[in-house]
C-alpha positions in Angstrom: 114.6 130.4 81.2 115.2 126.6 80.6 116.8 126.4 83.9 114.1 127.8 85.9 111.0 126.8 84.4 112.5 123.2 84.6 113.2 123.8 88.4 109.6 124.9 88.9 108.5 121.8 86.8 110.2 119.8 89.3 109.3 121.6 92.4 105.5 121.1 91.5 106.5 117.3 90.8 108.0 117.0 94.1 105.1 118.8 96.0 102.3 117.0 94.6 103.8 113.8 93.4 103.1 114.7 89.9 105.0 113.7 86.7 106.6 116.5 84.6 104.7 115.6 81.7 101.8 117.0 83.6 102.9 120.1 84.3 104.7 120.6 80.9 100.8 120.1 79.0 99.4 122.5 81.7 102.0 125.0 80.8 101.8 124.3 77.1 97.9 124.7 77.3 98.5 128.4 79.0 100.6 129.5 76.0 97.7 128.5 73.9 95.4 130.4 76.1 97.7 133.1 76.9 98.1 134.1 72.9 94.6 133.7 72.5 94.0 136.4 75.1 96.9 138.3 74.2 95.5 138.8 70.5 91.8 139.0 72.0 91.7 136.4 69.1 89.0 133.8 68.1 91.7 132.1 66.5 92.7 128.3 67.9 96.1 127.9 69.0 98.5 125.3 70.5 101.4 125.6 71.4 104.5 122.9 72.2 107.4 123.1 74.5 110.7 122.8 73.2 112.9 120.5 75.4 116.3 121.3 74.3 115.4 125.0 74.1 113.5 125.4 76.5 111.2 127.4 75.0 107.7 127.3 73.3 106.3 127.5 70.0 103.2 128.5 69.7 100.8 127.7 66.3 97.8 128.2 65.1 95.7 125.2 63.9 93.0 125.5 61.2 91.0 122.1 59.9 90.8 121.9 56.4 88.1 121.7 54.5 86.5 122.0 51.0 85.6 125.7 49.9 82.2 125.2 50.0 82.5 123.6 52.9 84.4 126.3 54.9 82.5 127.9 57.7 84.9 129.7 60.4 88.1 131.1 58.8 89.6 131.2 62.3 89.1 127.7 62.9 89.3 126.3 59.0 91.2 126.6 55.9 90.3 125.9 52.6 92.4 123.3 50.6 93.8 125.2 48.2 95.2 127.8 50.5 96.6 125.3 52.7 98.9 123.4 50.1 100.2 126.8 49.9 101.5 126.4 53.2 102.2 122.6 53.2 102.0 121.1 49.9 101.4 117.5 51.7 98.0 119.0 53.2 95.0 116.5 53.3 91.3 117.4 53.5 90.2 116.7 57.5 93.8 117.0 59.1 94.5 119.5 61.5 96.9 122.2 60.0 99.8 123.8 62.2 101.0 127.2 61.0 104.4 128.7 63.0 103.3 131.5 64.9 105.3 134.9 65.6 104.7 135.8 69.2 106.6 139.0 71.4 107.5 136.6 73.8 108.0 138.9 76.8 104.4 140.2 77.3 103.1 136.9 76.2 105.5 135.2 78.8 103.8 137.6 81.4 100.3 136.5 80.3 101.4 132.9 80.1 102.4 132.7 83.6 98.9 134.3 84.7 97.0 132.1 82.9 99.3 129.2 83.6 98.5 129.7 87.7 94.6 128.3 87.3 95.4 126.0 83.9 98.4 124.1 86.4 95.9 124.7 89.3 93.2 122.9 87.7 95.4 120.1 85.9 97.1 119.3 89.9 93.7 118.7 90.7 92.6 116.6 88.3 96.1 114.4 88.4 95.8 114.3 92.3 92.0 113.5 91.8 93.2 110.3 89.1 96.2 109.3 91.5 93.6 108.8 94.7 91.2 107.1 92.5 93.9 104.8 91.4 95.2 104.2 94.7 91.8 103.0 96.0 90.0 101.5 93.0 92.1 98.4 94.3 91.3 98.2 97.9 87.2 97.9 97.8 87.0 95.3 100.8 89.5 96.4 102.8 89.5 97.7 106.4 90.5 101.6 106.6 90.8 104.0 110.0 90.2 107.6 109.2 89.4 110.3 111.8 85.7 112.0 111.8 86.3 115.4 110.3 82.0 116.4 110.1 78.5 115.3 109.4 76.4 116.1 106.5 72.6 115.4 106.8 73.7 112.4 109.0 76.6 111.1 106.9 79.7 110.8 107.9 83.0 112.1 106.6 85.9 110.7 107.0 89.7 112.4 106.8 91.8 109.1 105.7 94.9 111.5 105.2 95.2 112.0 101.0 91.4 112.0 100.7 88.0 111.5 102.3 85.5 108.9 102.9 82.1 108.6 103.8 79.8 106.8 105.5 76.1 106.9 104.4 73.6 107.5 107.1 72.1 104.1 106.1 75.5 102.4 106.7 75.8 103.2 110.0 75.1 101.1 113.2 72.2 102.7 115.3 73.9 102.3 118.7 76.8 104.2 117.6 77.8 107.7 118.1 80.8 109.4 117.2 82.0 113.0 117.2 84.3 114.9 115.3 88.2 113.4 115.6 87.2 110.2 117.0 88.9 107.3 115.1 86.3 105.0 113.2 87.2 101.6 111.4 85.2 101.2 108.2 85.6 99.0 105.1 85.8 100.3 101.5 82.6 99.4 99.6 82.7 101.4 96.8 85.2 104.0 95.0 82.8 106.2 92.7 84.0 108.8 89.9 82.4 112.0 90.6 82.9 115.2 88.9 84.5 116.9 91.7 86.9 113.4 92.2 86.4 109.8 93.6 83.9 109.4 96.9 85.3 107.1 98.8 82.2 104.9 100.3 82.7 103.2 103.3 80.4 101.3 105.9 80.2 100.7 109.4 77.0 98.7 109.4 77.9 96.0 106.7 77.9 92.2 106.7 81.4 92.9 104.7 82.6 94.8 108.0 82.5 91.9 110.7 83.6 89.5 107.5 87.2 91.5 107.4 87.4 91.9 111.5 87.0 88.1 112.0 89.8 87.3 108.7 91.9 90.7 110.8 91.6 88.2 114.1 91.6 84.4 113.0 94.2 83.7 110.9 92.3 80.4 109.8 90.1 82.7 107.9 93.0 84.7 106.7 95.0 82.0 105.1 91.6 80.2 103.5 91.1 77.4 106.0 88.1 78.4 107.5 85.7 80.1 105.2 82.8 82.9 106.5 80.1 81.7 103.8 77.3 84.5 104.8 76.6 87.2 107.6 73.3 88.4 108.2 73.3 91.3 110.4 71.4 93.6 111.9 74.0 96.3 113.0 74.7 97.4 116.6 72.0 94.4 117.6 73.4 91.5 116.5 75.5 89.7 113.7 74.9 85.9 112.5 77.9 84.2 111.1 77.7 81.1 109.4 81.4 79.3 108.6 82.4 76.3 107.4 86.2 74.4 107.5 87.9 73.0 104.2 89.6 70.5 107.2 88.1 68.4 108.7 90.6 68.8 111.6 89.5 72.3 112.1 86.3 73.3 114.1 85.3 76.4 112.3 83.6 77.7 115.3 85.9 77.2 117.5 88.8 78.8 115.7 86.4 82.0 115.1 85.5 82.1 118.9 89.4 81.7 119.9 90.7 80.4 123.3 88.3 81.4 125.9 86.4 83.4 123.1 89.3 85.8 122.7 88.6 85.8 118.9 85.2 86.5 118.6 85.3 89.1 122.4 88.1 91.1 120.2 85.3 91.5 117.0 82.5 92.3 119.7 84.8 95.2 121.2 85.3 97.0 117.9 81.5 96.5 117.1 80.5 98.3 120.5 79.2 95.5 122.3 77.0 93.8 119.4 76.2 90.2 119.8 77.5 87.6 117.5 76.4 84.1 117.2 79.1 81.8 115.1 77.3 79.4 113.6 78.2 76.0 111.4 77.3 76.1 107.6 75.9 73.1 106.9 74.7 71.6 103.2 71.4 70.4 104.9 69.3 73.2 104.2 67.3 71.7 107.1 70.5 71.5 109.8 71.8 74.7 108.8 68.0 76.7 110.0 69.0 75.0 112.9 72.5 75.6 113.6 71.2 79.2 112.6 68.4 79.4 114.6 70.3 78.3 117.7 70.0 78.9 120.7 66.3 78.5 120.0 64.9 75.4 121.1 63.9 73.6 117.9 61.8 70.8 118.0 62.0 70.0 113.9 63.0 72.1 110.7 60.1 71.0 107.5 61.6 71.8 104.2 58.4 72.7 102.3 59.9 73.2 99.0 63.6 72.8 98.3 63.5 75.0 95.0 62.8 78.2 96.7 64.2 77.2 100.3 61.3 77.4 101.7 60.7 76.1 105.3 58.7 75.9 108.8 
């Protein structure tokens, strides 16, 4: 029995990445159930799996409590009674009491119950392991395939998991169909009952901030720094940078040789304009730079607390 349980330990290990451990507390927590059901018992029981056996002991667990105090027999044990059992026994502790068990039919029952207890403890690992893998990467760029729509959001197949892309995070002059391939950047990893949601956007600032680092390695190694993006997605994208060199022209190295650069961001964006613009101190010079091509005649800081200008 040691031998094969151990080989279908491993064989759901292997299959869904899982440690044994896992399956060994999902098995452990069917014998509970399994006795429970076998005895049609209101009883609470636990049971522990033997390593070097390979078999498992199933108990029953009573709390114990003052007389007076005692208010489900199947669940609690008075004191007295359970210094009977274990002299060392200490009001509050949980008390563990052998249990007989036929183990054939119970072994039978086990394995029944053990289908939806391991079914529903995969999950739950697989659910922790994804949430794991991208709690770390909020920020970066992802490609995953369109696998529907709901009510004008987008889901995404990204292989272990899904994503989705809110209707609001969406650029208007897009369209996609299912199993077109979509780039989107991770905003957000939330915990939901049913596992992590995976949100990602398509009409973020944070989106043409990672396809510029992705394309001008200045950016990428710290040199040049994106220090805002306003955008209004599939129209147009205002990106103000700034260099930590003074050697380095910060809008040149975003636009690229013959605006190679900035023509390769425009491309995955679907044609939306970008205007690179330099980030200057001067509140004043900076409307400007931004405002630009605009003809500006002069910039009037009105009050420099609250940036406010005509």
């Amino acid at each position: 029995m040691s031998s094969e349980l151990f080989q279908q330990i491993e064989l759901i290990g292997r299959e869904k990445g899982l440690d044994t451990e896992v399956v060994i507390q999902a098995l452990e927590e069917a014998y509970a159930a399994a006795t429970r059901k076998y005895y049609s018992s209101k009883q609470d029981f636990g049971a522990r799996f033997d390593r070097d056996s390979g078999k498992f002991e199933v108990f029953s667990k009573h709390t114990v409590v003052e007389e007076d105090d005692l208010a489900d027999p199947n669940t609690e044990i008075v004191l007295d009674e359970a210094k009977k059992l274990h002299p060392d026994a200490e009001l509050g502790i949980i008390l563990e009491t052998p249990f007989d068990y036929p183990e054939a039919p119970l072994t039978r029952i086990a394995a029944q119950a053990a289908k939806q207890v391991i079914y529903q403890k995969v999950k739950e690992a697989e659910r922790e392991l994804v949430y794991e893998e991208y709690a770390d990467r909020v920020g970066e760029l992802m490609t995953g395939v369109v696998k529907r729509f709901d009510r004008g959001d987008m889901i995404l197949d990204l292989g272990r998991t899904e994503g989705i892309v809110n209707r609001r995070e969406q650029s208007r002059a897009e369209h996609y169909n299912p199993g077109d391939r979509v780039r989107t950047v991770l905003t957000e990893v939330e915990r939901l009952g049913k596992g992590p949601q995976l949100v990602m956007s398509r009409g973020s600032g944070l989106l043409v901030t990672k396809l510029f680092e992705m394309e001008v390695p200045e950016i990428y190694d710290g040199t040049v720094m994106i220090v805002n993006v306003a955008r209004d997605a599939g129209e147009r994208s205002k990106v103000a940078v700034a260099s930590k060199d003074r050697d380095v022209d910060p809008v040149g190295a975003c636009v690229g040789m013959k605006g190679s650069r900035v023509q390769a961001v425009i491309r995955e964006l679907r044609g939306e304009k970008i205007d690179i613009v330099q980030f200057d101190e001067d509140d004043a010079l900076y409307v400007r730079n931004a405002l630009n091509p605009a003809q500006i005649n002069r910039v009037v800081v009105r009050d420099y607390e609250t940036r406010e200008m005509e």
